[in-house]
C-alpha positions in Angstrom: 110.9 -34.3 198.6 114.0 -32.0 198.7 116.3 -34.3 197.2 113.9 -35.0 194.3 113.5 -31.3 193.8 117.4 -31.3 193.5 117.5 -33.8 191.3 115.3 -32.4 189.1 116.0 -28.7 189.0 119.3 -28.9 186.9 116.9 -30.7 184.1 114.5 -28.2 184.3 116.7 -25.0 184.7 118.6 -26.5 181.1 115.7 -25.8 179.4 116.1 -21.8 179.3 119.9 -21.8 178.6 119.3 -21.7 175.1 116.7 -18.9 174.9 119.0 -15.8 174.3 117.8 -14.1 170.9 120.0 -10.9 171.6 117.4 -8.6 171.4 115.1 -9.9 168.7 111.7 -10.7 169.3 112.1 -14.3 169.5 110.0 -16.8 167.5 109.4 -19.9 169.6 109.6 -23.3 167.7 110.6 -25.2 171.2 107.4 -25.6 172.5 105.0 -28.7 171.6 102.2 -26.2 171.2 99.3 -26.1 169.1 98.6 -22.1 167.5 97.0 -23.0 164.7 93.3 -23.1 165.8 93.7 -20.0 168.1 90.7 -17.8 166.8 88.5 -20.4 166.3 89.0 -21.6 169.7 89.1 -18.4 171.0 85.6 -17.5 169.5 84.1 -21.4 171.0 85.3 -20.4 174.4 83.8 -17.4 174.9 80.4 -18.8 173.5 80.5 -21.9 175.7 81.2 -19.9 178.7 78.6 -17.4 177.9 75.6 -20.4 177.5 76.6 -23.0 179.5 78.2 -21.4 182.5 75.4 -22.1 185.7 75.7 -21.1 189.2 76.6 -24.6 190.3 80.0 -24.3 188.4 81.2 -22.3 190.9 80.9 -24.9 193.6 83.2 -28.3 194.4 82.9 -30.1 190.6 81.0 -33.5 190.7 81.7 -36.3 190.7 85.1 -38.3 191.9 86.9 -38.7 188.3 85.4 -36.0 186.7 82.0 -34.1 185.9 79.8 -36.8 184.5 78.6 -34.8 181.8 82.1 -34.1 180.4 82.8 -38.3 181.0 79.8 -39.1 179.0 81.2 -36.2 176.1 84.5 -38.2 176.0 83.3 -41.6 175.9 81.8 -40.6 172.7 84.2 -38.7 171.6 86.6 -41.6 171.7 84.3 -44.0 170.6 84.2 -41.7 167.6 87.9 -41.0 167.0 89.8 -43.9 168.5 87.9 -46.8 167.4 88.7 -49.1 170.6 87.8 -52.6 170.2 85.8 -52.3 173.5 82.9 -49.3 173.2 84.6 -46.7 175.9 82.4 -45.9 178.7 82.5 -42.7 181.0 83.0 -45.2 184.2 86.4 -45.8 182.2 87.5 -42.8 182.4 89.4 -40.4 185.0 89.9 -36.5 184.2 92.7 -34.2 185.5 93.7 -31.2 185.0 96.0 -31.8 182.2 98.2 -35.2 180.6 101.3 -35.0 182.8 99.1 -35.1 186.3 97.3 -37.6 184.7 100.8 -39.9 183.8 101.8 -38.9 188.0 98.7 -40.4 188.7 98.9 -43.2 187.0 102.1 -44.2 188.3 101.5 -43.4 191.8 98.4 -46.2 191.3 100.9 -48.5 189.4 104.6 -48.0 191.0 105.8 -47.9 194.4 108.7 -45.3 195.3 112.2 -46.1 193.4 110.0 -48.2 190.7 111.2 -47.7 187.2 109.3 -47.9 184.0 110.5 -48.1 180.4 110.7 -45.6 178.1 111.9 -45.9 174.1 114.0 -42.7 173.7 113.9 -39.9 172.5 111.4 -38.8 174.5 109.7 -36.3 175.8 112.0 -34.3 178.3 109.2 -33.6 180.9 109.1 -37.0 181.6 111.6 -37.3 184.1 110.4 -34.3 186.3 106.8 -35.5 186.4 107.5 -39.0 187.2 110.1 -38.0 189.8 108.2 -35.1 191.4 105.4 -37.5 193.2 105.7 -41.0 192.1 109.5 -40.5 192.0 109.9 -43.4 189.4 113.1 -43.7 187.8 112.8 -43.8 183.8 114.8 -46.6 182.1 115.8 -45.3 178.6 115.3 -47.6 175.6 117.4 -47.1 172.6 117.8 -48.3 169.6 121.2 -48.0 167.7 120.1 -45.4 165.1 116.7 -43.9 165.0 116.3 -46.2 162.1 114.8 -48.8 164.9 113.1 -46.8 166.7 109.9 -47.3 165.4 109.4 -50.9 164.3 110.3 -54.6 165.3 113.7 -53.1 166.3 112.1 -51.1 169.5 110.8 -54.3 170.3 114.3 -55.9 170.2 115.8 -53.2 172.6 113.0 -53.4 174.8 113.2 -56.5 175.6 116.9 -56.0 176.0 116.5 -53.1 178.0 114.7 -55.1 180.4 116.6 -58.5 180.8 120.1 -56.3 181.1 118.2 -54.1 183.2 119.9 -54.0 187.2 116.5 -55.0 189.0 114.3 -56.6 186.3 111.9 -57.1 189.0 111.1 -53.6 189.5 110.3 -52.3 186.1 106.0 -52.0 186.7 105.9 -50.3 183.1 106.7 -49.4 179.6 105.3 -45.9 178.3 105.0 -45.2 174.6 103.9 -42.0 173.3 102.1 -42.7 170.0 101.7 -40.3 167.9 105.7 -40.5 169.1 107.4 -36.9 170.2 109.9 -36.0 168.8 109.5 -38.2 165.9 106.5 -37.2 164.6 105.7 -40.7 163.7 103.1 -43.3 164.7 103.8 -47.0 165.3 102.8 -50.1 163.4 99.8 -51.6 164.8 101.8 -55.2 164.6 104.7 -52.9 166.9 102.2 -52.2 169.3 100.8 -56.0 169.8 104.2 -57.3 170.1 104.7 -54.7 173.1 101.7 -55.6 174.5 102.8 -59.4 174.5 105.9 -58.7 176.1 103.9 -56.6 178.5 102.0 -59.4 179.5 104.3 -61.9 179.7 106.0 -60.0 182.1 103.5 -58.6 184.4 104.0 -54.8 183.1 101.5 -52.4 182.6 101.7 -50.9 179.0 100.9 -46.8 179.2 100.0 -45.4 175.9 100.5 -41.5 175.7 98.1 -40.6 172.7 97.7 -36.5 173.4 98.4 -36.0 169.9 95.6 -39.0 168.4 93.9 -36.3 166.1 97.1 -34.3 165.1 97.5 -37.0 162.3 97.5 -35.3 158.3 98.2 -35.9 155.2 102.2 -35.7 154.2 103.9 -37.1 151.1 105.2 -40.1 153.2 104.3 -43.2 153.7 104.6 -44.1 157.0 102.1 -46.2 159.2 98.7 -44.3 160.1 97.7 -43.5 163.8 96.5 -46.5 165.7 95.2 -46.1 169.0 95.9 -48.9 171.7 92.4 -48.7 172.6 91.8 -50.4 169.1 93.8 -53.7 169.6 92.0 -55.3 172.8 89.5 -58.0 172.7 86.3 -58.5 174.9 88.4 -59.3 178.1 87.0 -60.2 181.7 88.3 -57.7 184.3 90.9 -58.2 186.7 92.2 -56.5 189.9 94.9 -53.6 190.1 97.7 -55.9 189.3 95.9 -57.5 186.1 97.6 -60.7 186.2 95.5 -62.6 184.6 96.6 -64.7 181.4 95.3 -64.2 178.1 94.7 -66.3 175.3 96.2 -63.2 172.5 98.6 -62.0 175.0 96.6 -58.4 175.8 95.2 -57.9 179.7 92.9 -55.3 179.1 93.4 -54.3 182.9 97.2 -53.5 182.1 96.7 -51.4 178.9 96.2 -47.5 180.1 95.5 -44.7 177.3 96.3 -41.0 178.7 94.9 -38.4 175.9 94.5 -34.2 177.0 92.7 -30.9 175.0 96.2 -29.3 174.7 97.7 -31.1 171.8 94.8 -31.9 169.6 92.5 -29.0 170.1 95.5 -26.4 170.9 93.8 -25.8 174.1 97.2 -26.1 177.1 96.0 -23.3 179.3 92.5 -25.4 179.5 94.2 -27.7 181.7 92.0 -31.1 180.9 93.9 -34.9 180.6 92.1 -38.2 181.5 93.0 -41.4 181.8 91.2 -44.2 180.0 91.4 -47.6 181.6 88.9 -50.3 180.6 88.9 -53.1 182.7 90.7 -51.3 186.2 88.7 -49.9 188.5 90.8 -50.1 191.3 93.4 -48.3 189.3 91.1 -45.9 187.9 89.9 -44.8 191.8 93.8 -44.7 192.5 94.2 -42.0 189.8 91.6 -40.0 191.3 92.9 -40.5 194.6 96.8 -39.5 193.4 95.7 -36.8 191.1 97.0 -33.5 193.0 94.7 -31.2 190.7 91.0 -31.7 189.5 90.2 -30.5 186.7 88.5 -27.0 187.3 84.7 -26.4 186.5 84.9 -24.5 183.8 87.9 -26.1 182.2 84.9 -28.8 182.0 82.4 -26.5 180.5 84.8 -25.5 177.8 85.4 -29.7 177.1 82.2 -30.5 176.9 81.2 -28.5 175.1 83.6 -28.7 172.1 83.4 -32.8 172.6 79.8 -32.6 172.0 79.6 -29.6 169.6 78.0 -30.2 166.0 81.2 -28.6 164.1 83.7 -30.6 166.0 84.5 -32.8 162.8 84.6 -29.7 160.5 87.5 -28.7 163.5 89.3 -31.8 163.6 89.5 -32.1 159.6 90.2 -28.0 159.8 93.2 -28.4 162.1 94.4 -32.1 159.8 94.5 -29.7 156.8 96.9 -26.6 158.2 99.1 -28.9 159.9 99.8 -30.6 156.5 99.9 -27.3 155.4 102.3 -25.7 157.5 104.5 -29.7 157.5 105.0 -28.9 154.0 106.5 -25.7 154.5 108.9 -26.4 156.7 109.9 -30.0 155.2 110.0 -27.7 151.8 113.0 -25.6 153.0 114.6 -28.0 155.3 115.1 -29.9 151.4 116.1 -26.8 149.9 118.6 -26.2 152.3 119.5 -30.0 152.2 118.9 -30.7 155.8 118.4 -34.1 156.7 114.8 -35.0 158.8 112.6 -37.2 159.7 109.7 -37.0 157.4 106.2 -37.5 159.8 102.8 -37.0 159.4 101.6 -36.9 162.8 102.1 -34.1 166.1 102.9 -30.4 165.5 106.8 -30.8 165.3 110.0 -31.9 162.9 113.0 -33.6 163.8 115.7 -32.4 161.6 119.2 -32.8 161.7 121.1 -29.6 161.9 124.7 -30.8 162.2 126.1 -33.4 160.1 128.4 -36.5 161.7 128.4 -34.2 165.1 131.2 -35.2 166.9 129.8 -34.0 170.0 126.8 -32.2 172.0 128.5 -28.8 172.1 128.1 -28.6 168.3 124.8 -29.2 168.3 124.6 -26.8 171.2 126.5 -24.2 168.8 123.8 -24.0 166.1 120.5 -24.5 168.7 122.8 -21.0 170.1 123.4 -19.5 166.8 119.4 -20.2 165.9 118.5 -18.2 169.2 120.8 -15.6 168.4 119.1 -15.0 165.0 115.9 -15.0 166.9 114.4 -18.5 166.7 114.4 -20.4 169.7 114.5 -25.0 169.2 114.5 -27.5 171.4 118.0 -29.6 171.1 117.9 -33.1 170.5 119.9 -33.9 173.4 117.3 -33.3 175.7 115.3 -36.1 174.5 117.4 -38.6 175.3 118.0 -40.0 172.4 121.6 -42.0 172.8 124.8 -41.0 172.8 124.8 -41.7 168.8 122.2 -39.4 167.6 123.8 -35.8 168.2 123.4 -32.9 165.8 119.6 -33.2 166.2 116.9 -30.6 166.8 112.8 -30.2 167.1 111.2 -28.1 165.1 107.5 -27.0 166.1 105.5 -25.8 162.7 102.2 -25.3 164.2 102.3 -21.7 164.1 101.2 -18.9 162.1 102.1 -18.9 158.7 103.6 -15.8 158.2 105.4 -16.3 162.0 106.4 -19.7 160.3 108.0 -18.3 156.9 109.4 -15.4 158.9 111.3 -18.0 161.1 112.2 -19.7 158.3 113.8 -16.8 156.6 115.9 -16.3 160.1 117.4 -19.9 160.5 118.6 -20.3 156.6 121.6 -18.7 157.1 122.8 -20.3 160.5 122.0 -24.0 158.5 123.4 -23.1 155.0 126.4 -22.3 157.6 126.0 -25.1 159.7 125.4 -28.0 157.2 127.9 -26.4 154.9 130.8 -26.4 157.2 129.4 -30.1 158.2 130.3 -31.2 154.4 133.4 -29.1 154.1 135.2 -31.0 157.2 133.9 -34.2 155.9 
């Protein structure tokens, strides 16, 4: 255990090295974190709490994978919102108390110590802590040439690259996709996601589809591929054991395709502390989860859940939330082309990935501007730390999901610092 915390705290301790604002009160934009719903929410909690709270929620919580109420509330709900092939039913599911236990489960049912798994980059940076920490599963990084790729046939390619140049083949249990994608903001093609799954089969892996920001999709003036859940693309397949190995006339093993979705992205709900698993056809994998997962999820983190998931207004919420992410997507994409700064255009998550140095020759320039940003008082996450190649430097992610007047206010801070920084970009060109 010590020399997995070792390896790990120089990751995590990078993550606050960039947070000096030199005495203004900082605006965070760097973390992946839903404000936009906050008195709404605010106002539901308190009600659920005060008429559904009972004396029994103060005892052990029911139930192995979760309170059976709050199973039944998200069987709906993703019957509802995800439109699975397969109806979803609550002995599918597995709660936790949040999505990242719920991916360390998962892999501690899937992966034995030293495994590795697959995972298209950029991604999220707290993947390598959490499947280090437990399931200490080493994370082999797919890229693509240029994020051009990274989101159609051309993941594919480098996938299956990734895996046939990979040093033990043999070892690789998974592949992990997080679709609605972070950083990108993007959502992959629904003929993407078959091909994965193919490959997935014909090579024993299990495919684990991070969805935590499914109903973060909105309108945007692009047109990139809707949201497509993985849930959607199975067929009415018989089940199999833990290791799924069964063959498959259309290539998908239901028993290998694993869905992890949480309240904190969605519903701006982090401090709730609620992530499941959805597996359809695993029960042995399923009761592994439960048995790995380190942290139930509390009582009345449960109360809260289920009662938003089976609230009358929740579609009035979901379309509520769809609307002021476009919203505040469009005012940050607005000046970003003002100011001429290069991004990837989305219409999914709560985040931009913009390009903040032009033809950066190196990572300490696009540590120089995420610096100069803090300094003015606006905090980013760098591109680096997604692990996106060694080609893709300059880059940076921008969270909008915040109020609008902290939103323009930030704004107003960083044009300065990119008029500088993508001016003297063109000027050495």
């Amino acid at each position: 255990m010590q020399q997995k915390l070792l390896a790990i705290l120089p990751k995590v301790a990078g993550t606050h090295s960039a947070s000096s604002t030199d005495g203004l009160p900082p605006i965070d934009l760097s973390i992946a974190e839903n404000l936009l719903l906050r008195d709404e929410l605010l106002d539901f909690t308190k009600d659920a709490v005060a008429k559904n709270l009972k004396p029994e929620h103060l005892s052990y919580p029911p139930g192995f994978g979760g309170d059976p109420e709050l199973l039944e509330a998200l069987a709906n709900f993703f019957n509802t919102y995800l439109h699975p092939s397969i109806p979803v039913q609550a002995g599918q599911i597995v709660t936790v108390s949040g999505a990242g236990n719920a991916l360390d489960a998962l892999l501690c049912g899937i992966c034995d110590d030293g495994d590795s798994v697959l995972v298209p980059g950029p991604y999220w940076e707290g993947f390598g802590p959490y499947f280090r920490i437990h399931a200490n599963v080493n994370i082999q990084t797919v890229h693509t040439p240029t994020f051009d790729g990274s989101m159609d046939f051309g993941m594919v390619t480098a996938v299956k690259d990734a895996y046939d140049t990979a040093p033990t083949p043999s070892r690789i249990r998974a592949l992990v996709l997080t679709n609605p994608h972070n950083p990108f903001g993007q959502c992959y093609p629904p003929e993407v996601l078959r091909e994965l799954m193919r490959f997935c089969q014909a090579h024993d892996l299990h495919l684990i589809s991070d969805e935590v920001y499914a109903l973060s999709s909105y309108k945007s003036s692009s047109t990139l591929p809707p949201f497509v859940s993985a849930l959607s693309l199975l067929s009415n397949l018989p089940e199999t054991d833990i290791e799924g190995r069964h063959g498959h006339k259309d290539g998908f093993d239901p028993a290998r395709i694993h869905v992890i979705w949480s309240m904190s992205k969605d519903f701006g709900c982090s401090g709730i502390r609620m992530g499941c698993v959805i597996s359809q056809a695993n029960k042995m994998l399923l009761t592994a989860v439960g048995l790995s997962a380190y942290w139930q999820t509390s009582s009345l983190s449960s109360v809260v859940a289920t009662s938003l998931l089976k609230s009358p207004n929740l579609p009035d919420l979901v379309g509520l939330n769809r609307e002021r992410l476009a919203e505040s997507y469009a005012v940050l994409t607005e000046s970003l082309i003002q100011w001429q700064v290069e991004f990837l255009p989305a219409n999914a998550g709560l985040f931009v990935f913009a390009k903040v140095v032009e033809n950066a020759r190196d990572w300490d320039e696009e540590a120089a501007v995420v610096g100069a940003l803090a300094s003015s008082g606006v905090i980013v996450s760098p591109g680096r730390r997604f692990d996106g190649g060694e080609s893709e430097k300059g880059w940076v992610r921008i969270t909008f999901a915040v109020p609008r007047k902290q939103l323009r206010e930030a704004l107003e801070r960083m044009e300065p610092i990119l008029h500088q920084s993508i001016g003297g970009a063109e000027a050495k060109a």
